[in-house]
Residue frames as a rotation matrix with the C-alpha (Angstrom) as fourth column:
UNK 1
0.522 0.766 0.376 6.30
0.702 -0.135 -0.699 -10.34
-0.485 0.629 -0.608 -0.19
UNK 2
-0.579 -0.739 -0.346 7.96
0.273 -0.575 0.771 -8.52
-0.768 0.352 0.534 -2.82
UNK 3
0.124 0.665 -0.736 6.48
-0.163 -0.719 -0.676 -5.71
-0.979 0.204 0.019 -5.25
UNK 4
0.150 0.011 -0.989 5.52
-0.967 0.211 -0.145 -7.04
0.207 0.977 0.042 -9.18
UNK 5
-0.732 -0.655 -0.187 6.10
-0.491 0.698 -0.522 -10.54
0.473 -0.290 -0.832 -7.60
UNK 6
-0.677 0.623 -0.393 3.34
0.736 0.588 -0.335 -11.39
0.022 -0.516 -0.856 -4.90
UNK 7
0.336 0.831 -0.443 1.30
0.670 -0.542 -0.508 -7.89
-0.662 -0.126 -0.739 -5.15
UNK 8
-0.518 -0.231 0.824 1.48
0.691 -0.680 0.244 -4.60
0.504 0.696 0.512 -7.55
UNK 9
-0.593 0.473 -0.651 0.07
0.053 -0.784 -0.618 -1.09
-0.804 -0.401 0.440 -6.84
UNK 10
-0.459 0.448 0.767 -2.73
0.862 0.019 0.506 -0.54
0.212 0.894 -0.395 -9.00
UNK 11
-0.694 0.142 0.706 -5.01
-0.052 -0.988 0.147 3.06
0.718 0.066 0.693 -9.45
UNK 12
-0.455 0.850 -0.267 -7.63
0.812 0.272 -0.517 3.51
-0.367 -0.452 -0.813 -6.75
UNK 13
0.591 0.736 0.330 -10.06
0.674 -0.676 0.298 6.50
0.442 0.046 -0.896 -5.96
UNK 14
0.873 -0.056 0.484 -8.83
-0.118 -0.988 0.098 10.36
0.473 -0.143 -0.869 -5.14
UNK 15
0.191 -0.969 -0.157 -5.22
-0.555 0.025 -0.831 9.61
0.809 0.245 -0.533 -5.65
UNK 16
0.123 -0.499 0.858 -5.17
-0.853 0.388 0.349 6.35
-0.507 -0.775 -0.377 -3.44
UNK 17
-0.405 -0.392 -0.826 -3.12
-0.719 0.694 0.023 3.24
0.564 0.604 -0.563 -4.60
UNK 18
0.930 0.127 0.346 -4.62
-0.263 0.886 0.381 -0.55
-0.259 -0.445 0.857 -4.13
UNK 19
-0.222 -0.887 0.406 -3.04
-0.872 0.366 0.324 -3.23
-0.436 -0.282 -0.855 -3.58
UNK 20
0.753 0.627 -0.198 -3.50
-0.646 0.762 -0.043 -6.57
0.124 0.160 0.979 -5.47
UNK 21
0.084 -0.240 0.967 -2.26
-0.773 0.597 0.215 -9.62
-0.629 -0.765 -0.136 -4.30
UNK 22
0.514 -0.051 -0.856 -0.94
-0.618 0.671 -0.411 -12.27
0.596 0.740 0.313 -7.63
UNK 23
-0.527 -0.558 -0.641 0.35
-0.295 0.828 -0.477 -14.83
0.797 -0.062 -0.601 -5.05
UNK 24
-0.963 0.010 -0.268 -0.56
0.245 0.437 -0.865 -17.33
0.108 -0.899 -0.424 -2.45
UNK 25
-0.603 0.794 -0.076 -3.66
0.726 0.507 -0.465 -18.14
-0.331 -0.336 -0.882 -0.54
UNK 26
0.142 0.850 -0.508 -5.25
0.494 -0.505 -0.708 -14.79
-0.858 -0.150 -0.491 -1.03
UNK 27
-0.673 -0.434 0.600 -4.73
0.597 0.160 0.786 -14.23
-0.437 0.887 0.152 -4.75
UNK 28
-0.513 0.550 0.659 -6.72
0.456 -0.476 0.752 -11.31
0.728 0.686 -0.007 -6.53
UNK 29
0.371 0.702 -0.608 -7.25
0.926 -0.330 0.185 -9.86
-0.071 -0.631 -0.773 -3.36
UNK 30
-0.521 -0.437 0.733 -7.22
0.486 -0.858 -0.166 -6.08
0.702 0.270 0.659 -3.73
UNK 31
0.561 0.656 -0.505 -7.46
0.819 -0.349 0.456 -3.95
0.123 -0.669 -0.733 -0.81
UNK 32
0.083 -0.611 0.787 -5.44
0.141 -0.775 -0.616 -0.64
0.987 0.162 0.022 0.55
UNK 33
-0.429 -0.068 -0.901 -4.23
0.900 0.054 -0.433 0.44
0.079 -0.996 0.038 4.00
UNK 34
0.461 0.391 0.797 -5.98
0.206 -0.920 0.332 2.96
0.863 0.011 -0.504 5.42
UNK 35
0.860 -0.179 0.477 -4.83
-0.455 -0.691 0.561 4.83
0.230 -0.700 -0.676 9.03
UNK 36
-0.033 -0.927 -0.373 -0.74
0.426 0.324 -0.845 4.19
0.904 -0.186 0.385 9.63
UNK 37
0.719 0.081 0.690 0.39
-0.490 -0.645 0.586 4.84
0.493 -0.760 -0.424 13.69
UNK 38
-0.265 -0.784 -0.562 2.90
-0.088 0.600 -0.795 4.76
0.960 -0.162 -0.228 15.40
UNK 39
0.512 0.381 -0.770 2.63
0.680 0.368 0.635 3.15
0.525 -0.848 -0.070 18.79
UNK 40
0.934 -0.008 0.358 3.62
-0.198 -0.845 0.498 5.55
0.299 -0.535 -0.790 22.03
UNK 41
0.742 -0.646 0.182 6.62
0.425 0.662 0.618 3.18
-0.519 -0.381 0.765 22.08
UNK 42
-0.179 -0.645 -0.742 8.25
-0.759 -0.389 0.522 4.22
-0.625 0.657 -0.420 19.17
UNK 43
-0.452 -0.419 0.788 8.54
-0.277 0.905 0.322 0.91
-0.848 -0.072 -0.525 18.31
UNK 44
-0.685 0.502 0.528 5.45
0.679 0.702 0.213 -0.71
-0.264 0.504 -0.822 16.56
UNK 45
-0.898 0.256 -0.358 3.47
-0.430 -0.686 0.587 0.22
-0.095 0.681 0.726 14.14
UNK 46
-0.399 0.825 0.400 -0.28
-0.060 0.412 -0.909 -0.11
-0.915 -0.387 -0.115 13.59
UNK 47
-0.834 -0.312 -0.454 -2.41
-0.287 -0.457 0.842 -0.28
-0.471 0.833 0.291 10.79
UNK 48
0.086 0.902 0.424 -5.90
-0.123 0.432 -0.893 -0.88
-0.989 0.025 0.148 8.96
UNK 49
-0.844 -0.503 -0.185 -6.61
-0.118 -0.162 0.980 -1.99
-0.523 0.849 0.078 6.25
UNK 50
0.010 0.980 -0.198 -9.98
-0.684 -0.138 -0.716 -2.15
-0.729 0.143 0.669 3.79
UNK 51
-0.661 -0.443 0.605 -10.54
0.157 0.707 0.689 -4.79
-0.734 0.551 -0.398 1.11
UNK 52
-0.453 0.450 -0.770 -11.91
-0.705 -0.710 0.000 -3.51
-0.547 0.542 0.638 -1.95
UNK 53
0.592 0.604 -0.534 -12.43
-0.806 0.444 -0.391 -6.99
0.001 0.662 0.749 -3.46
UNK 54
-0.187 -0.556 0.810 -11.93
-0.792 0.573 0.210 -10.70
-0.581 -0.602 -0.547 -2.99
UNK 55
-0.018 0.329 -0.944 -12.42
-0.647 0.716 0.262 -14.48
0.762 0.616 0.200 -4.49
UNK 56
-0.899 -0.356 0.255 -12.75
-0.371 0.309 -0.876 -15.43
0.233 -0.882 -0.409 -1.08
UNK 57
-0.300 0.951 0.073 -16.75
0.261 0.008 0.965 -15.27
0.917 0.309 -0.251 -0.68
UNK 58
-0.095 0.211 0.973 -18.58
-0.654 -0.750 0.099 -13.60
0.751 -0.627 0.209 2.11
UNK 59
0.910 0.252 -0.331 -17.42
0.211 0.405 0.890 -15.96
0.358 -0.879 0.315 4.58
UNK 60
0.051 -0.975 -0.218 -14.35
0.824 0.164 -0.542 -14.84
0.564 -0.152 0.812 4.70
UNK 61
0.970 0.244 -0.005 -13.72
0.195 -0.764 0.616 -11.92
0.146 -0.598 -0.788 7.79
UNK 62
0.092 -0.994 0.060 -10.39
0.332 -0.026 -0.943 -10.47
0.939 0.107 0.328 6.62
UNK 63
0.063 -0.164 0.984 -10.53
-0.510 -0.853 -0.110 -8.63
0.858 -0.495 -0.137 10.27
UNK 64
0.555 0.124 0.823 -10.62
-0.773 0.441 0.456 -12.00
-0.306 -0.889 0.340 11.84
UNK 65
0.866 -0.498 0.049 -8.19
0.472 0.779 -0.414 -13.72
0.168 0.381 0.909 9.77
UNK 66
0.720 -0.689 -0.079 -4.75
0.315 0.224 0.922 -14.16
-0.618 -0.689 0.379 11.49
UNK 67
-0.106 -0.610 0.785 -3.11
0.842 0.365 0.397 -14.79
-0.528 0.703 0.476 8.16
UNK 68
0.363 0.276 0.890 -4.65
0.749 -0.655 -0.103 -12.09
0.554 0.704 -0.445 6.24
UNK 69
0.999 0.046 -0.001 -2.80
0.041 -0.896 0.441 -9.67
0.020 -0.441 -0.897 8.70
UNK 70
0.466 -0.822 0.326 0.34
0.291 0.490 0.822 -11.06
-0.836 -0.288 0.468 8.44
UNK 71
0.060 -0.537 0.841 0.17
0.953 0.281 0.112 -11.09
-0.297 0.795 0.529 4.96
UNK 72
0.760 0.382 0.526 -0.60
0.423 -0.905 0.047 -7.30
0.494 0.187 -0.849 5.10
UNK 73
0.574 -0.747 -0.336 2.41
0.196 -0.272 0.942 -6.71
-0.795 -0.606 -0.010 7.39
UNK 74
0.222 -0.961 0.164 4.42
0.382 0.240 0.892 -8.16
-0.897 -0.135 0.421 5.43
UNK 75
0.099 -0.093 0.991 3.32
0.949 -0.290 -0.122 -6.46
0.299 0.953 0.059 2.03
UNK 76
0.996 0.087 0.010 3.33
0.082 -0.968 0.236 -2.98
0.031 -0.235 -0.972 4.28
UNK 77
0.102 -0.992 -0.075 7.20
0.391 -0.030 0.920 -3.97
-0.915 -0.123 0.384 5.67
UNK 78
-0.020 -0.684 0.730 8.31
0.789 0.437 0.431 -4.45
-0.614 0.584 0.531 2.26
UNK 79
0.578 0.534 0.617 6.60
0.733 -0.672 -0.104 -0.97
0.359 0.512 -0.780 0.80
UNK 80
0.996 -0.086 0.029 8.01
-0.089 -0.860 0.503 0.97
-0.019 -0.504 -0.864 3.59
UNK 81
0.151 -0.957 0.248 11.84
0.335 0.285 0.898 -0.43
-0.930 -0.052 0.363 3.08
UNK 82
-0.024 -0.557 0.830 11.70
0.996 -0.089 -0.031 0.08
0.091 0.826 0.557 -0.40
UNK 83
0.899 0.212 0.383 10.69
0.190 -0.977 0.095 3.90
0.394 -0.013 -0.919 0.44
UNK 84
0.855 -0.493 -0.158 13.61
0.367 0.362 0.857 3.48
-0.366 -0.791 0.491 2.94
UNK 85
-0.192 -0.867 0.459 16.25
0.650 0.238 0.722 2.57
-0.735 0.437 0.518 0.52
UNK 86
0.573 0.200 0.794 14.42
0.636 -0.720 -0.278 5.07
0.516 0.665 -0.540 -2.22
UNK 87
0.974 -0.032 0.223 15.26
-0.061 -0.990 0.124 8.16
0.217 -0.134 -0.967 0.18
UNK 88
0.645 -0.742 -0.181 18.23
0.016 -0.224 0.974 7.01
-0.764 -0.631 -0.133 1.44
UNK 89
0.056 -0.412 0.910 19.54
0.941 0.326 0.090 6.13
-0.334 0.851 0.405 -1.97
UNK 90
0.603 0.517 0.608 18.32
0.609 -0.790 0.068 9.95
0.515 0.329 -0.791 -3.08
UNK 91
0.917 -0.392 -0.077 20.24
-0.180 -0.577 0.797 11.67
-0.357 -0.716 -0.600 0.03
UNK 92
0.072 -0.978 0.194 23.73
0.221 0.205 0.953 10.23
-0.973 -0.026 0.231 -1.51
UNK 93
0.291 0.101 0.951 23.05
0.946 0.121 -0.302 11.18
-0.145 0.988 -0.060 -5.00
């Protein structure tokens, strides 16, 4: 998943940023992460997330869908690399 591509940041509420989703199965879905942790490992990371709105209809239980967490990984991964490559990029300037 790559930002302006499969999802964008758009304005939320009291300076928090959705997320909307312009690709694949879950298209126009706009949600946001709420609580980041790291595990006691070091290792792995946790994460919720809230959906703020869907075109799914109210059978859909993003908290029991497999996929819909994946695809939330994989739009978190890609957020937190670019930050990554932001600071490190910043630290050599």
């Amino acid at each position: 998943m790559k930002q302006d591509i499969d999802y964008e940041l758009i304005p939320g509420n009291n300076d928090h940023w959705n997320i909307r989703i312009k690709t694949g199965y879950y298209i126009e879905t706009v949600f946001n992460f709420g609580e980041l942790k790291v595990g006691e490992d070091g290792e792995t990371l946790t994460f919720t997330s809230d959906v703020v709105s869907d075109v799914l209809g109210e059978d859909w239980k993003p908290h029991e869908d497999i996929d819909w967490h994946h695809t939330t990984g994989e739009i978190l991964y890609d957020i937190l690399e670019q930050q990554v490559a932001k600071t490190e990029d910043e630290q050599t300037d």
